[in-house]
C-alpha positions in Angstrom: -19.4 -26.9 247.0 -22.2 -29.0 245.0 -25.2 -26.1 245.2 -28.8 -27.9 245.6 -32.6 -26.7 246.2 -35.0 -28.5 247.9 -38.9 -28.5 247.6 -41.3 -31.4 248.8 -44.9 -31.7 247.3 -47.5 -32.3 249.0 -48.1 -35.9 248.5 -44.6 -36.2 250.3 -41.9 -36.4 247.2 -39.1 -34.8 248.1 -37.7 -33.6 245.1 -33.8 -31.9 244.9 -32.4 -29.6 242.4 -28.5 -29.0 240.9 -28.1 -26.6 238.7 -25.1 -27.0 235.8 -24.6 -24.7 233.3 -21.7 -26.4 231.9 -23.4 -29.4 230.5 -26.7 -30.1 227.7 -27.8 -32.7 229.4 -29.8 -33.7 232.5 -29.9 -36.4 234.9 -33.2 -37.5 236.8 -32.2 -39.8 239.5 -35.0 -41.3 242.0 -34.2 -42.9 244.7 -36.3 -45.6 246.7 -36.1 -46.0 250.2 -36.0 -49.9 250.0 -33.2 -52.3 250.2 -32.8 -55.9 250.6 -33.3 -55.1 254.4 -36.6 -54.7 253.8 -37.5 -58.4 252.7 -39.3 -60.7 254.3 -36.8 -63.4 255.1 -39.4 -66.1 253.4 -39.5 -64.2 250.5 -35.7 -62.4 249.2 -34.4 -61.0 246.3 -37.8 -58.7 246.3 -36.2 -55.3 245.6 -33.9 -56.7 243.1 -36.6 -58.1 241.4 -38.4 -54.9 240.9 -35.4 -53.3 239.7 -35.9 -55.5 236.5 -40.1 -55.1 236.9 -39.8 -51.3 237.1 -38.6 -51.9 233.4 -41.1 -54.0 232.3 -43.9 -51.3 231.4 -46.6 -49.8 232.5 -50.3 -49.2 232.3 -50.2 -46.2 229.5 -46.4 -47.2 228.3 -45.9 -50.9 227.4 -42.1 -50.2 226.7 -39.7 -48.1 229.0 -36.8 -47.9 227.1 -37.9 -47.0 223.7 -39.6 -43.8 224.1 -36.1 -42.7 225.9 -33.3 -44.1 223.7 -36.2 -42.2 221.0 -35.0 -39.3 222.9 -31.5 -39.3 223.1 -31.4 -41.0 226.6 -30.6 -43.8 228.6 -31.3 -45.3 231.9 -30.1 -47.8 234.3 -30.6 -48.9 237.9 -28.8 -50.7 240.8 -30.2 -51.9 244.2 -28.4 -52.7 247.7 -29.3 -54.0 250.6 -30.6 -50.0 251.2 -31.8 -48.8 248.1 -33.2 -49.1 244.9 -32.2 -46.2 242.7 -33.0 -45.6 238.9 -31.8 -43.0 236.3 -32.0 -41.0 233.4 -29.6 -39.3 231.3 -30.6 -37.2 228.1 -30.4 -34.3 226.7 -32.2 -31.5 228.5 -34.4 -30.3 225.8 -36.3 -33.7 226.0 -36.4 -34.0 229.8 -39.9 -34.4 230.2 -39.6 -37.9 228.6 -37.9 -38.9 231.6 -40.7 -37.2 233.8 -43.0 -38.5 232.1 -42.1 -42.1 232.0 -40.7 -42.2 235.7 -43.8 -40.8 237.5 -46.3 -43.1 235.2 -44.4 -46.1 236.2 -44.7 -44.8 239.9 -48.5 -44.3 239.6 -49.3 -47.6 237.6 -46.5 -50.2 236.9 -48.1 -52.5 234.6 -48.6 -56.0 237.2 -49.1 -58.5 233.9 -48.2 -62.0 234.4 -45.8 -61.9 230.9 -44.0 -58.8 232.5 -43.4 -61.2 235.8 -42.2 -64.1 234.1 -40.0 -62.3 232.1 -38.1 -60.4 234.7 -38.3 -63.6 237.0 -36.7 -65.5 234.2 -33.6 -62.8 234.0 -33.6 -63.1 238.0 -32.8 -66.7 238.0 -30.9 -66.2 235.1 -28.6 -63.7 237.1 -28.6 -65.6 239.8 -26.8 -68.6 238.5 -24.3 -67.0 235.9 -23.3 -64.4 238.8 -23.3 -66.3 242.1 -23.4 -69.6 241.3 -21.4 -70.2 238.5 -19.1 -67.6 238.4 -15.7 -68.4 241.0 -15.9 -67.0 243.9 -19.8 -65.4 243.0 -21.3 -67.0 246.2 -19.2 -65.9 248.6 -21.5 -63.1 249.6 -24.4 -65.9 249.7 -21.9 -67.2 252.6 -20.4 -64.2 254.0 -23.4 -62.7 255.0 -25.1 -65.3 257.0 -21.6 -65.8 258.8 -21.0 -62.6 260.2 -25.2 -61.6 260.5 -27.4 -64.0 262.6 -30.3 -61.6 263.4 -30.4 -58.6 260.7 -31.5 -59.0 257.0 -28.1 -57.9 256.2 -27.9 -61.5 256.4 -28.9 -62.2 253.1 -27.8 -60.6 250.0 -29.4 -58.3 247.3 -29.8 -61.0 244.6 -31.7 -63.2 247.4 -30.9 -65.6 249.9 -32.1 -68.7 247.4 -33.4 -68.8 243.9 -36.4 -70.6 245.3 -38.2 -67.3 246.7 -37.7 -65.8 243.3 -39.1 -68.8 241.8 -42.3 -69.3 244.1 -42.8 -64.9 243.8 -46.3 -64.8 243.7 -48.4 -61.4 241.6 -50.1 -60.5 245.4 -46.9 -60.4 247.0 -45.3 -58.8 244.1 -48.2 -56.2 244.1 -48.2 -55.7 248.0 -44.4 -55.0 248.0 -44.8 -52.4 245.4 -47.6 -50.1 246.9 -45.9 -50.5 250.3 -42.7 -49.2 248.9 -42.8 -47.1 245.3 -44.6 -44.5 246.3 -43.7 -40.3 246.4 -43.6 -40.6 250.7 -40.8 -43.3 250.1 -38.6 -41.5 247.1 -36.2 -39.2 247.1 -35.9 -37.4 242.9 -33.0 -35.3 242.2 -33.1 -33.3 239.0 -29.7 -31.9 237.6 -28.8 -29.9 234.7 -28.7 -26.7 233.0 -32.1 -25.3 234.3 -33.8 -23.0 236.7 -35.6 -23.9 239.8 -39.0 -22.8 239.2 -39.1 -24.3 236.2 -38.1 -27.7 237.4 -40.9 -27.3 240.5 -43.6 -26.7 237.7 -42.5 -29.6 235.6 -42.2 -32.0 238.6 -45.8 -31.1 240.1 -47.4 -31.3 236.7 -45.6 -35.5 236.2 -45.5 -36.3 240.2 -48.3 -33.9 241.8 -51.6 -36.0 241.6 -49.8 -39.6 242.3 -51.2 -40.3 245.5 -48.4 -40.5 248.2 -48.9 -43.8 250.0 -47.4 -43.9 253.4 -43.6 -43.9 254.4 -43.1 -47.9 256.1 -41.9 -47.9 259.5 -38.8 -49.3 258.8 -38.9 -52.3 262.1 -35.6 -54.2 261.7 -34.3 -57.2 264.4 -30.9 -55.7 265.4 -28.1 -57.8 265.3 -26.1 -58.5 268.5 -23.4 -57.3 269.6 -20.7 -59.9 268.6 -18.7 -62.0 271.1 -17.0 -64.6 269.6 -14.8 -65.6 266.4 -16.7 -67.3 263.8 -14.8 -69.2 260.8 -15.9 -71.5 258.0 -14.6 -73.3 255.1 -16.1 -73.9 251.7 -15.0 -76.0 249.3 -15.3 -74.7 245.1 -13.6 -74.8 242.1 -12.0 -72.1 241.8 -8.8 -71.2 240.7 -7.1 -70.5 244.2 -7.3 -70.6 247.8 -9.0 -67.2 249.0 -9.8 -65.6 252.3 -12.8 -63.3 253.5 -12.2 -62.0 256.9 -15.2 -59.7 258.1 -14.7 -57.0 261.2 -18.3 -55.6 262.5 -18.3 -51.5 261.8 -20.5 -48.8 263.0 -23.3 -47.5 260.9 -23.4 -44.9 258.2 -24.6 -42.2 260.3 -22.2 -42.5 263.2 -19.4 -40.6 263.0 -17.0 -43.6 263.6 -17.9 -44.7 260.5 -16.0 -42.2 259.3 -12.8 -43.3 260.7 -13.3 -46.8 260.3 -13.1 -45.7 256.6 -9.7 -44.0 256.6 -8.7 -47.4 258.9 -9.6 -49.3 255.9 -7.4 -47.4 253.4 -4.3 -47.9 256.0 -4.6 -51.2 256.2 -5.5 -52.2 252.2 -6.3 -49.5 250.2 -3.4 -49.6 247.7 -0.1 -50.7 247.3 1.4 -48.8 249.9 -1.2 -49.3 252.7 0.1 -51.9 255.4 -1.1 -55.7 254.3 -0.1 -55.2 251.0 3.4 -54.2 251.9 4.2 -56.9 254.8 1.7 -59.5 253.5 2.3 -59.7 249.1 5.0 -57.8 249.1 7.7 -58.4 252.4 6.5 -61.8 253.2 4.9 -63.2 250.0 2.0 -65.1 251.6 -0.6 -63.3 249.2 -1.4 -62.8 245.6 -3.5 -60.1 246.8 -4.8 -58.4 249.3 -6.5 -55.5 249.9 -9.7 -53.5 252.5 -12.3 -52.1 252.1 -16.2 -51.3 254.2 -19.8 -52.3 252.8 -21.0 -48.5 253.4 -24.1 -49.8 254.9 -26.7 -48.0 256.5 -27.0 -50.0 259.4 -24.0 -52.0 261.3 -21.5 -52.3 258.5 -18.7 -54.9 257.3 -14.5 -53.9 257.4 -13.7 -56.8 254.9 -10.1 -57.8 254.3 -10.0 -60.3 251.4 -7.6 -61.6 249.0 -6.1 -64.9 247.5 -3.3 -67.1 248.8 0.1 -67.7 246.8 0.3 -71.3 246.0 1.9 -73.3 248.6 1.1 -70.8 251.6 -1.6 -72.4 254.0 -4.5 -70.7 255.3 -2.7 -70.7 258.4 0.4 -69.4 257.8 -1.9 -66.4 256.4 -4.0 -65.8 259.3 -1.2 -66.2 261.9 1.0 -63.5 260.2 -2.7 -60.9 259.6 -3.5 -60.9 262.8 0.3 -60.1 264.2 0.0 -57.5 261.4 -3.3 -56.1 263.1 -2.2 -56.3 266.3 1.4 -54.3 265.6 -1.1 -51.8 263.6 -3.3 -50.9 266.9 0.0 -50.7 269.0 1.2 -47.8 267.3 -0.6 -44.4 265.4 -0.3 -43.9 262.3 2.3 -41.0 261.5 1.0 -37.6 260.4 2.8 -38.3 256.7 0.9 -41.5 256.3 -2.7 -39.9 257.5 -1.9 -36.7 255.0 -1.3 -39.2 251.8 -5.0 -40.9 252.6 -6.7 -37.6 252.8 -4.9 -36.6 249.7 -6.1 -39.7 247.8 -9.5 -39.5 249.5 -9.8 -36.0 248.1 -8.6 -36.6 245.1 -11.7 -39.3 244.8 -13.9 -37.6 245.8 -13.4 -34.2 243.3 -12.8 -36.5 240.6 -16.1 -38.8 241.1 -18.2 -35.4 241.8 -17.3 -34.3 237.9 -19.8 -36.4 236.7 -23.2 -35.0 236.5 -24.9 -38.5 237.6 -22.8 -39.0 240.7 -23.6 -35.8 241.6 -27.4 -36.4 241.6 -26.9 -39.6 242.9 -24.8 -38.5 246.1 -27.3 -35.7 246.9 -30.2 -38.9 246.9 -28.0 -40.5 249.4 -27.0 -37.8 251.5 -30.9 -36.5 251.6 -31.7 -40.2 252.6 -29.0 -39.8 255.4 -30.8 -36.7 256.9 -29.6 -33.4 254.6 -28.8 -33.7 251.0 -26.1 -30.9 252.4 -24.0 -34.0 253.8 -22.6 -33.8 250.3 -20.6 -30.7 251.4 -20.1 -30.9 254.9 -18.6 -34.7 254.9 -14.9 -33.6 254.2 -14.8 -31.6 257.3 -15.6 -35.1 259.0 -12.6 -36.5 257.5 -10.3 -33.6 258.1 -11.4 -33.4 261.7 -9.8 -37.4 261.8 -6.8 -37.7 264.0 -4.0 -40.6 264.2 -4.9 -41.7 268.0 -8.6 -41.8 266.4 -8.0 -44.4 263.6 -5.8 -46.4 266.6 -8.9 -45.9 268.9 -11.5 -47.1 266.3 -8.7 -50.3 265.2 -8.2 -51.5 268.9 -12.4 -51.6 269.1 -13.0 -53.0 265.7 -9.7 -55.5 264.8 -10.6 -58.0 267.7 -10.9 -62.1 266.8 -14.7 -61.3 268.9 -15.4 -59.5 266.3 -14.3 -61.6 262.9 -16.8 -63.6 261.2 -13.3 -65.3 258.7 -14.6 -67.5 255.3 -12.0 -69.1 253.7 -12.5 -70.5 250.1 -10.6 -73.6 249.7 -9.7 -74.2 245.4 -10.3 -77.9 244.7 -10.3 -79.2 241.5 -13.2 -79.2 239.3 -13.2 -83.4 238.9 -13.0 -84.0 242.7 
């Protein structure tokens, strides 16, 4: 049981509290309610780019970093096609540093030309070394598009092309951040060895007088429902052949989601789950396999990926998956194989919620979701999970109308 306290000020910052007596230091994690998703399909890669920005000083403090790592701390940040989250670990004597510098950068990022060249420099910079010239680093910059035609899903984090990064112009950059850094729109989660009253003062003296802005109406085009198989082939160097197939899933907040999860794990979690067995191990046709779900917020991906043994054709791969898939909805899983998931699930899960960061970070997420208390009510969701459910939830989501398949064909680099 993770224990948490809630308290939202009055300009609309809902800030969340975990108390740990066990540790000396602190985490403050803010989360911001923007995502890829929320892009402007003429101009990508915005959130990510702030990510970098939100480093890049502000008004009052030209440097982040240095007044942190001056007190025993570090930070770090990572954004999705959901969020934008940053964080701060130190020691929690010097925890008002981290106050201090997150809400000023709330209140008054510095918007100076330098600061955008800069960060639009590392951008690009990312851009190419991780999707471009990195093997397989664009096959998310392919994926998406295949299996989205309507939803910004369609596009990933980094951006849908390095020119929107490129032609990022200071208004835009300026309207994106008022419209989506502000207290209405964040989510702060305080953790460490503290008590609550004294982490309410603290937070309204840093956060209390930043105006709150307005929480955007978040006014997304859904994506249809999908009716028919979709496949393409890409030609790059890459070392060998590789295979991307990509099964529509229900959103985070439906329960299915759940299951679709746990359908996941049977099919390629680990070396005993089903393709890994029939398909690398029994029949040889892959050097790996495995399964897995985007976790998204909205309509989700069930990806099966992996990478061809030399000599086995894309065909002989997808003919034997999909007679895999089809003997895996014919039959439930047995109780035995349903009670090793939940074991390794649980195992996971207590083992990731010993860290004091993933803790503050999963309360965020779950707050974001509708009750930071999702954090300790998702297990029963699980156990509640049945064999027929898991066959239910393969029959609707393993169909060909519902694959979008890339395949990555290795040619050699002097073609």
């Amino acid at each position: 049981m993770i224990h948490f306290e809630r308290y939202i000020l009055k300009n609309g910052l809902t800030l969340l509290f975990h108390k740990d007596t066990t540790t000396p230091l602190a985490v403050v994690n803010t989360l911001f309610d923007v995502g890829a998703r929320d892009e402007s399909e003429e101009k990508t890669g915005f959130a990510h780019l702030f990510e970098h920005l939100m480093f890049g000083g502000s008004v009052n403090i030209p440097d982040f970093d240095a007044p942190l790592q001056m007190a025993g701390g570090e930070s770090n940040a990572f954004t999705s096609n959901d969020i934008t989250n940053y964080y701060d670990v130190l020691p929690k004597t010097n925890i008002e540093t981290a106050l201090w510098l997150e809400s000023d950068r709330m209140l008054s990022l510095a918007f100076t030309d330098k600061s955008l060249e800069v960060q639009r420099n590392v951008v690009i910079e990312e851009f190419k070394q991780r999707y471009l010239n990195q093997p397989y680093g664009d096959v998310w910059l392919e994926l998406r598009p295949l299996a989205y035609t309507k939803h910004p899903y369609k596009w990933a984090t980094i951006g849908k092309e390095i020119k929107h990064i490129e032609e990022a112009k200071m208004e835009d950059v300026k309207a994106f951040f008022k419209k989506h850094y502000c207290p209405a729109n964040a989510i702060l989660c305080i953790a460490g060895n503290f008590e609550f009253e004294e982490i309410k003062a603290l937070v309204e003296k840093w956060y209390g007088d930043i105006p709150a802005g307005i929480k955007p109406a978040r006014i997304l085009d859904a994506e249809p429902i999908q009716e028919e198989y979709r496949e393409k082939t890409i030609e790059r160097a890459v070392p060998t052949d590789a295979f991307y197939y990509a099964f529509k899933m229900p959103e985070r907040r439906n329960e299915l989601y759940y299951i679709a999860d746990l359908l996941s794990d049977a099919l390629g979690r680990d070396k005993s789950a089903r393709l890994y067995v029939s398909l690398k191990k029994e029949q040889q046709l892959t050097a790996e396999i495995g399964a897995y779900i985007t976790g998204s917020m909205d309509d989700g991906l069930l990806i099966i990926s992996g990478k061809l043994n030399e000599g086995v054709s894309f065909e002989q791969l997808d003919s034997a998956l999909w007679k895999e898939l089809e003997s895996f909805k014919q039959a439930e899983i047995s109780e035995a194989e349903l009670k090793r998931m939940m074991n390794k699930l649980r195992t996971s899960r207590e083992f990731e919620e010993q860290g004091l960061l993933n803790r503050a970070m999963n309360l965020c997420h779950f707050e974001l979701l509708g009750d930071a208390n999702g954090i300790n009510e998702e297990h029963q969701i699980y156990e509640a999970i049945q064999p027929s459910h898991i066959q239910e939830t393969a029959m609707h989501i393993l169909k060909k109308t519902n694959c979008s398949l890339l395949k990555v064909k290795a040619i050699s680099n002097d073609k």
